[in-house]
N, C-alpha and C positions, 0 to 999 in steps of 0.2 A: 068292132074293128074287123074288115073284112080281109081275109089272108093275104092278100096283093101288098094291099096295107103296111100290115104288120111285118111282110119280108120285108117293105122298105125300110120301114123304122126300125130292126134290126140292123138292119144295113149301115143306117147312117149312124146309132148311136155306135156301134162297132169300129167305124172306119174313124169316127169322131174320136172316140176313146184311147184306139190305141193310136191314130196320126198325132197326137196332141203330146202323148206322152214321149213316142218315138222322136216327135221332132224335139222336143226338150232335152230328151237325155242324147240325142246326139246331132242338134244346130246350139240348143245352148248353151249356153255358162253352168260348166257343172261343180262342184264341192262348195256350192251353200249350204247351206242348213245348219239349226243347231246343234252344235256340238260335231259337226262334220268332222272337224280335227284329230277328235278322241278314236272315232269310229275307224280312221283311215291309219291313225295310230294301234291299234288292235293285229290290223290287218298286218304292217310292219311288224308288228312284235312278231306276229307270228310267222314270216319271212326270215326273219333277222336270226330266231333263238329256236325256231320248229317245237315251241313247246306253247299250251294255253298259258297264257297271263292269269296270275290271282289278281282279286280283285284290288290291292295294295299295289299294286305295280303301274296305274296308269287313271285319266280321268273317265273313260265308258268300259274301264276292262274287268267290271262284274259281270259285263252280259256274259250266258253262254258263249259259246264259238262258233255255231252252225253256219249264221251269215258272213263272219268273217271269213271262215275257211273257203265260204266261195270266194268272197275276194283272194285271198290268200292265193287261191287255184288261174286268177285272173290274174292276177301279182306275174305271176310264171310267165307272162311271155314276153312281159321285160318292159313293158309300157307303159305309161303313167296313163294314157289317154283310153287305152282300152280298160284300164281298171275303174277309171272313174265313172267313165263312162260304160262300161260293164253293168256296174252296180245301178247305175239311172236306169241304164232295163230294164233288168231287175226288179229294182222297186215296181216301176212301171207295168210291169208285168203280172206283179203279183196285183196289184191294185185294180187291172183289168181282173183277175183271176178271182179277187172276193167277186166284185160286183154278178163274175157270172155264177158264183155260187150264192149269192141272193137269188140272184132268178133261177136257176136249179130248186135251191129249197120252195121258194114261191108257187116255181110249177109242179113240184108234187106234193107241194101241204095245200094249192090251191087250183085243183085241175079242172079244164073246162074252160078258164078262162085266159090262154096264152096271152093275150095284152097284160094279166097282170106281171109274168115275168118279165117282159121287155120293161115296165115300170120299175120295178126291183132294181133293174138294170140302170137303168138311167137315173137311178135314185144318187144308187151307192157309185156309179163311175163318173159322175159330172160334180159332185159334192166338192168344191172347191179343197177342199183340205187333203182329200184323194188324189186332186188333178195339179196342184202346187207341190205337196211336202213327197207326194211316191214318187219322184226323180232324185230325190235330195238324197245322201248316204244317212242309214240309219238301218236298226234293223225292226223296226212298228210293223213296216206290210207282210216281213218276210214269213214272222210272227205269224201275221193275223190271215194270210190267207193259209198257211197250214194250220191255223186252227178253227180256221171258217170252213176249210176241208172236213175236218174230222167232223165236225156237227154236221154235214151236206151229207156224208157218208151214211152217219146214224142213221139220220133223217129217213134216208135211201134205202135202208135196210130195214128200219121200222114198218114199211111199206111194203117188205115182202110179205108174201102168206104166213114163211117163218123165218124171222130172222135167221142171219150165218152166223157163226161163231166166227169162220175166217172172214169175213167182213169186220166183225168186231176187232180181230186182233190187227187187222189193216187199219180200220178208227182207231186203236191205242195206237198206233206205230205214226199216225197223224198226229196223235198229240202229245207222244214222245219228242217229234221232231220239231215241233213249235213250243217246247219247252226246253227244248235247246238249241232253241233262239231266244227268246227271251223268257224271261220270269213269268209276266202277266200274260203268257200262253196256260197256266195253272188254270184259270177262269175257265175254258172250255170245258178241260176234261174237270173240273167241279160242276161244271154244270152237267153232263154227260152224267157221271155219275150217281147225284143229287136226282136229275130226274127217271134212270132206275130205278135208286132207292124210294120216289114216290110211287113209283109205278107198283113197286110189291109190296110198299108196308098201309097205304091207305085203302080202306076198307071198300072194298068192291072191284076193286083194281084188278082180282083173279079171280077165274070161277068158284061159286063154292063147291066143298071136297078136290080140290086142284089146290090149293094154297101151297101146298109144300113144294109139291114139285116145280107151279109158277113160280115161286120163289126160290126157289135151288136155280130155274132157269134164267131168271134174272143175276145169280149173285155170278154163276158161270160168264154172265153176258158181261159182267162188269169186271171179273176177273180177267177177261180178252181183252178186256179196256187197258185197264190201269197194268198190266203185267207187262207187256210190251211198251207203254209210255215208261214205266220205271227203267225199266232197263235201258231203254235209251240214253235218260237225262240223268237216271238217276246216278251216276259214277263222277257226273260234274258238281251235283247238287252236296253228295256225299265226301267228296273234297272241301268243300267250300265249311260243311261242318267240324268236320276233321281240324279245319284250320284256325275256322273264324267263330267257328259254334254256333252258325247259323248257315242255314241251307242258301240265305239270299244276302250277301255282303257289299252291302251301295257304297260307290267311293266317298258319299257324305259322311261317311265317317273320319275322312280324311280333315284335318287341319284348313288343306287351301280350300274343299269345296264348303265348309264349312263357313269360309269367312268370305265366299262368294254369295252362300246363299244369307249372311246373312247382310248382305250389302242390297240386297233386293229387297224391295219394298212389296207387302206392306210389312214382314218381318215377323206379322201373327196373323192368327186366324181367328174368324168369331165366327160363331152359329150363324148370325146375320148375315153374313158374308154367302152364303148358299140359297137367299132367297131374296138377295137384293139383283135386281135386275134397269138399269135406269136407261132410259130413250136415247140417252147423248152418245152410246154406242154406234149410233147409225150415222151420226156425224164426226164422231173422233173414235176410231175404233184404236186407239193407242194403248195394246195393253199394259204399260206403265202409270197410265193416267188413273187418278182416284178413282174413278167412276168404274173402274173396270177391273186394278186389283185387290179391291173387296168387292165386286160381283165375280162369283166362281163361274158360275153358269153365264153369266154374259160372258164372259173375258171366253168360255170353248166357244160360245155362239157365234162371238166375232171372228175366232178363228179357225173356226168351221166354215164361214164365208167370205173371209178376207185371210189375206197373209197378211196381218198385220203385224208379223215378227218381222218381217223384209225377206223372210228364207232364211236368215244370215246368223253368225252368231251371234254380235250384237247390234243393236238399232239403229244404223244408219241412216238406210231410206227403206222403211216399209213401203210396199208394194200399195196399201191403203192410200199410202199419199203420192204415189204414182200416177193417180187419175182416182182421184176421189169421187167425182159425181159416177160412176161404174160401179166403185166399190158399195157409195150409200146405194145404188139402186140395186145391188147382189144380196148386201144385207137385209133389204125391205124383200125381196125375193124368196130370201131364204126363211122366211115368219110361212108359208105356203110349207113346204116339202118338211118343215118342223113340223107343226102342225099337224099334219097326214101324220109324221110319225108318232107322235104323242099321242093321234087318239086312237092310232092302228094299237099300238101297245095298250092301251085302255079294254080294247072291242078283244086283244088274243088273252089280257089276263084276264077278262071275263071267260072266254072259252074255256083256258085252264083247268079254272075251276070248275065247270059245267060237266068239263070231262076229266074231273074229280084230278087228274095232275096224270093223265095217260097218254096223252096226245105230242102233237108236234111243238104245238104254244107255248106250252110248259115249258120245255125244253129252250125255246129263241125268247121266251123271258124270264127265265134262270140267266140264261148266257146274257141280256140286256144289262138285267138288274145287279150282277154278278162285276160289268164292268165299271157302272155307273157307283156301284158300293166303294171297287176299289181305287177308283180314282180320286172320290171324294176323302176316303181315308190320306189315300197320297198328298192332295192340297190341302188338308190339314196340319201332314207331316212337316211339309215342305212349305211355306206362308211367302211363297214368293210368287211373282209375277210370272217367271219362266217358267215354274210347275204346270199351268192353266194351258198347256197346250190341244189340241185337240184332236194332235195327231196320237196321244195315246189314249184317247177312247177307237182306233182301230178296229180291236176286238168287236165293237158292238156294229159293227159296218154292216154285218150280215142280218140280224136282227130291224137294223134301221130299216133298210131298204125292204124282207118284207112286212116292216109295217107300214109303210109309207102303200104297198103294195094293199095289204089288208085295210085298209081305210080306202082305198078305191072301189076296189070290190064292194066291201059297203056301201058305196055311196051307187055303185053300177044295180043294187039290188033295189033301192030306195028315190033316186033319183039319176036317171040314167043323162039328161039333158047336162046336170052338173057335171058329169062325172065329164061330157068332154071338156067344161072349162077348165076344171078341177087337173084333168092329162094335161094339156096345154101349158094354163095358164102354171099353177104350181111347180110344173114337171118342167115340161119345155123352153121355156122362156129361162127360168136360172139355167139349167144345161146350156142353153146355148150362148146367153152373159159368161157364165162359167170357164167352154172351151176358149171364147175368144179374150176375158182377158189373163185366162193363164196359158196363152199359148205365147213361150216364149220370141219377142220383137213383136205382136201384132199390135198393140195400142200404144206400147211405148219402146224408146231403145234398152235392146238384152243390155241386163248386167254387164259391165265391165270384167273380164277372168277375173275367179276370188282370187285372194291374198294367198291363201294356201298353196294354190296348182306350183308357184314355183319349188318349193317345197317337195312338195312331192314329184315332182321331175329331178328334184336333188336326189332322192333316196335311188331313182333310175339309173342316175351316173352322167344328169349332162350336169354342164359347165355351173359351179358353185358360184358364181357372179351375177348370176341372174337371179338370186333368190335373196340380194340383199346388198344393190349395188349402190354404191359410193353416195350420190345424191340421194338414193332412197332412204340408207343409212342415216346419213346427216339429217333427214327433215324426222325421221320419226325420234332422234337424240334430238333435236328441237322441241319437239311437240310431247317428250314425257318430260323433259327439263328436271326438275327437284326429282318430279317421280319414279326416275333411273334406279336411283338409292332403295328401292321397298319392292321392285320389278328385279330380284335378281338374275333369272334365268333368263328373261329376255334381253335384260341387258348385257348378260354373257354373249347371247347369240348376236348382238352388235356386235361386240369385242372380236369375235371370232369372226365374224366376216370381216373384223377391219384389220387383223392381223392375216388372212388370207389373202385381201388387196394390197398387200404390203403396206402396212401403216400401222404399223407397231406401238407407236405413239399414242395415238388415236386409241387402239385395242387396249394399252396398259391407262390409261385416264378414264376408260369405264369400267375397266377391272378395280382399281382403286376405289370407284366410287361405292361400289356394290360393297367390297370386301373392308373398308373401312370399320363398319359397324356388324357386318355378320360374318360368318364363316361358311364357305359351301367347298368341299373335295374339288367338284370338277371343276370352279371358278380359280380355284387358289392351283388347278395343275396348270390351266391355260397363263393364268399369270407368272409360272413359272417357266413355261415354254417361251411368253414374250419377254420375260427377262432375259434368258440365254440368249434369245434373235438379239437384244440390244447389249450383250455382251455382260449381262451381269451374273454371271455362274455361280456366288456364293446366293445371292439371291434367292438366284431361280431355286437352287438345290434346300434354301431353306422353305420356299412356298410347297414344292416337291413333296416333301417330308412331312409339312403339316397336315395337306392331302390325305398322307397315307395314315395320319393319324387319326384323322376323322370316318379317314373309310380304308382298312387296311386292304379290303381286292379291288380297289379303282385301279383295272388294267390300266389306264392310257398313263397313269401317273406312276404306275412302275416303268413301262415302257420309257417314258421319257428319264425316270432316273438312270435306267441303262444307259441310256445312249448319254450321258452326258456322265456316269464314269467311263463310260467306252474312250467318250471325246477326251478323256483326263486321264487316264490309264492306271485309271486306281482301281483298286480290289473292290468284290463285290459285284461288277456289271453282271457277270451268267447266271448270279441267282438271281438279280433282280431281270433279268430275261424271263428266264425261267416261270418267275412268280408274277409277270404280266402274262406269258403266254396261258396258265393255267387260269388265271382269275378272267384271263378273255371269253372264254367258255362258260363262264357262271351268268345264270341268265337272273339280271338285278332285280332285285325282293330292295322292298320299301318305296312306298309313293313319293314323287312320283317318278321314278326313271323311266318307267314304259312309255310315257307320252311328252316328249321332250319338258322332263321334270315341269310339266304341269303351266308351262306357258301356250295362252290360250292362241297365240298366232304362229305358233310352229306345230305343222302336225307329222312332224320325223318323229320315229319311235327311237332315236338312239339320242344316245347324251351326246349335248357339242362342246367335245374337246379338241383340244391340239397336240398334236403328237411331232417331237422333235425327228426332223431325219436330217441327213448328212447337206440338203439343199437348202434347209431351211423348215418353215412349219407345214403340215399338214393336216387332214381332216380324221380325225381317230375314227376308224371304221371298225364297226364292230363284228362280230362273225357272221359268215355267210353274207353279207351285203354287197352289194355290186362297186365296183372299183370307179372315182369319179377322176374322170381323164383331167 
């Protein structure tokens, strides 16, 4: 490839790369994704209470804080639109940002031949799962490009004459900071570390009569590493044990994710299940379907090449059945750029070894096999279909790309004719299926706004009507019918929008329905506030009281007992002021209050209560929250 060339084709995978995701995160429809609720629920706690959430307080609030805290910093200018889409930047940003750390690493582990980083390149930033799921809120990229930094860094410094110490302690402070973002940011700096320790304990590795000192030089180089990563993470990781007695505390422990995960099929897992792979992928890539949640490895394949989650949190209309002859012809695409990778990682664990575990290789397949180990352990944990995703093999994004890079090379030293089919056909052709059909409106119409955005313009302070108005209310109390009764929390957040639309009626016949057979604090205060609106005061004051038995600091339920002995001029109202205004402040411990108790279609981080005032009901706003006119 001649230089003219190759600036062009920089050119265009660059301007492809990032137009594709710029226009995503701000022409399309942004807060799909899975779990998008949880994620933007984190971001609210952290507004709301200025304190981290333990992992007990919400449904994604184990992760670290790093990525929410940038939301959190995006929170502050008071927008719903700029945070959401903030964050689709973001993502988007980072996911340009591994790919060019693919090609970085590619052109100094493989120099001489500049085409192969523009490959690397176009590898890791057209991979459908890069170019669909990095606009989505989650925090996978923000993760994986600081910790595809940190290994770009090593890389960079293993290639001086002499390595820096201060280089090293900038690699630890990369993957300090991708370890507080997420957990499986732990993989780099194992791999970092791992391939030091190969570097000075296998035999040849250091001059002989040098051993000591190579090896003093090494454990310094790893002390730069891991001393500044600890420090970073290590104060959130050391909470988490203090608490839970485990450094990493997943909300699956919780009751409701528990009886989510276990509602997802197949419910177990078998050995089988990791080497079954069947053809019918390429025509139903449905990962519900048999064929696919017992193939592991098919079910990332397909969604590495298809969104065939939909984006969404659950399965409405996958993106797969959007234009399926696209999708089957993405998936038949994608067997090419696998491929390269598979046997580029064949051709660098041979070098490895060759070069006895000293080299660059080592190192990007340590980090390969490091991700691919623990994700495997994950879908074993986890036997559900939703585990299979393939936006959490991330981490290995850097490695993908350059093998995919390293298997060209190969084929440019052996057969050079191939090797343009091989750029082209393999490379070319999925990238540019790829950009066009996940570039949001080009083959089909944008998503309709998710469900959530109203929601989160609630938390901003516009108009409460819009996030759960009268018709809307009525079709979705149609459409769970029986299922009202077993959906408590969401069926509150009916109640409460219908007690906010004046319809009190309406609000106390779904409170009934839920509180007939169970008991929940903030269900039985809101029923006590629609009893007062309908004039029943021995009532209300007895639902009041049960409340406060279940949960004696449920502010909104002291609040409302004040004001209704205020309304009565009995004794008592100032302390029970008093002991809301102090309990207002207490930021809620036990799952799930942090993520609107754990209903998957509200993603406010406050609990929805109703709060008595002199006009009538109210929305119980919790501290620091913005006031909704």
């Amino acid at each position: 490839m001649n230089a003219r060339a190759l600036r062009l084709g920089w050119a265009v995978a660059i301007l492809a790369a990032c137009g594709v995701r710029a226009w995503n995160a701000l022409a399309g429809p942004v807060l799909y994704g899975y779990d998008a609720w949880g994620h933007l629920s984190y971001v609210f706690f952290l507004d709301l209470y200025r304190s981290v959430p333990y992992a007990d307080q919400g449904w994604s609030f184990f992760h670290p804080p790093l990525y929410y805290g940038i939301g959190w910093l995006l929170a502050q200018t008071g927008s719903a639109e700029v945070l959401v889409r903030g964050l689709a930047l973001i993502g988007g940003a980072a996911s340009v940002g591994i790919a060019a750390l693919a090609a970085w690493v590619t052109r100094l582990s493989l120099p001489g031949r500049p085409g192969l980083a523009l490959a690397a390149f176009t590898a890791v930033a057209f991979l459908p799962v890069q170019v669909y799921a990095s606009t989505l809120p989650g925090n996978e990229w923000t993760a994986a490009v600081l910790g595809s930094a940190a290994i770009a860094v090593f890389v960079w410094n293993q290639g001086r004459d002499r390595p820096s110490l201060a280089i090293d302690l900038g690699t630890g402070a990369l993957a300090g900071l991708a370890l507080l973002t997420k957990f499986s940011a732990a993989i780099p700096l194992f791999a970092l570390t791992l391939a030091l320790a190969i570097e000075g304990l296998r035999p040849g590795a250091v001059a002989p009569g040098a051993a000591a000192a190579g090896r003093a030089r090494i454990a310094r180089r790893a002390g730069a590493i891991l001393i500044p990563a600890l420090l970073l993470a290590g104060p959130f990781y050391l909470r988490n044990i203090t608490e839970f007695g485990t450094p990493f505390r997943m909300s699956r422990e919780d009751s409701l994710v528990a009886r989510v995960e276990r509602e997802q099929p197949p419910a177990e897992r078998r050995v089988g299940d990791f080497a079954r792979f069947s053809p019918q992928l390429f025509t139903d890539s449905d990962p519900a379907a048999p064929h696919l949640r017992h193939s592991v490895w098919g079910s990332v394949y397909a969604n590495a090449w298809s969104d065939n989650f939909g984006a969404s949190q659950i399965l409405i209309e996958p993106e797969s059945r959007r234009h399926p002859s696209s999708t089957t012809l993405l998936l038949a695409l994608g067997l090419g750029p696998t491929l390269l990778a598979f046997a580029g990682a064949l051709l660098s664990a041979r070098q490895a070894w060759r070069d006895r575990g000293t080299g660059t290789e080592t190192l990007l397949v340590l980090l390969a096999a490091g991700n691919l180990a623990a994700f495997s352990i994950f879908a074993w944990e986890v036997p559900a279909w939703s585990a299979l995703k393939a936006s959490y093999l991330a981490g290995a994004s850097l490695p993908y790309g350059f093998f995919v890079a390293r298997s060209l090379g190969f084929l440019a030293d052996r057969r050079p004719r191939l090797l343009r089919f091989a750029g082209a056909g393999a490379l070319g052709l999925p990238a540019a299926l790829s950009a066009l059909i996940f570039t949001s409106g080009a083959l089909a119409l944008p998503r309709p706004e998710s469900h959530f955005m109203p929601g989160v313009r609630l938390f901003f302070g516009e108009v409460r009507s819009v996030y759960l108005p009268p018709g809307y209310r009525d079709r979705l109390a149609d459409q769970l019918g029986p299922r009202l009764a077993t959906r408590p929390f969401f069926t509150n957040r009916i109640a409460v929008a219908a007690a906010l639309d004046g319809d009190p009626g309406a609000a106390r016949g779904f409170l009934d329905t839920v509180l007939g057979d169970t008991r929940h604090a903030e269900l039985l205060n809101n029923r006590g506030a629609v009893r007062w609106l309908q004039g029943d005061g021995t009532g209300a004051l007895r639902d009041l009281r049960a409340a406060l038995a279940l949960e004696p600091e449920l502010p909104a339920a002291h609040a409302n007992l004040a004001a209704l002995l205020e309304f009565a001029g009995a004794p008592g109202a100032p302390a029970a002021r008093t002991r809301s205004e102090r309990s207002r402040h207490l930021t809620p411990r036990g799952f799930p209050y942090g993520a609107g108790n754990g209903d998957m279609r509200n993603p406010s981080s406050f609990r929805w209560m109703l709060q008595i005032e002199p006009r009538g009901l109210a929305l119980w706003l919790p501290p620091r929250s913005r006031a909704i006119p």
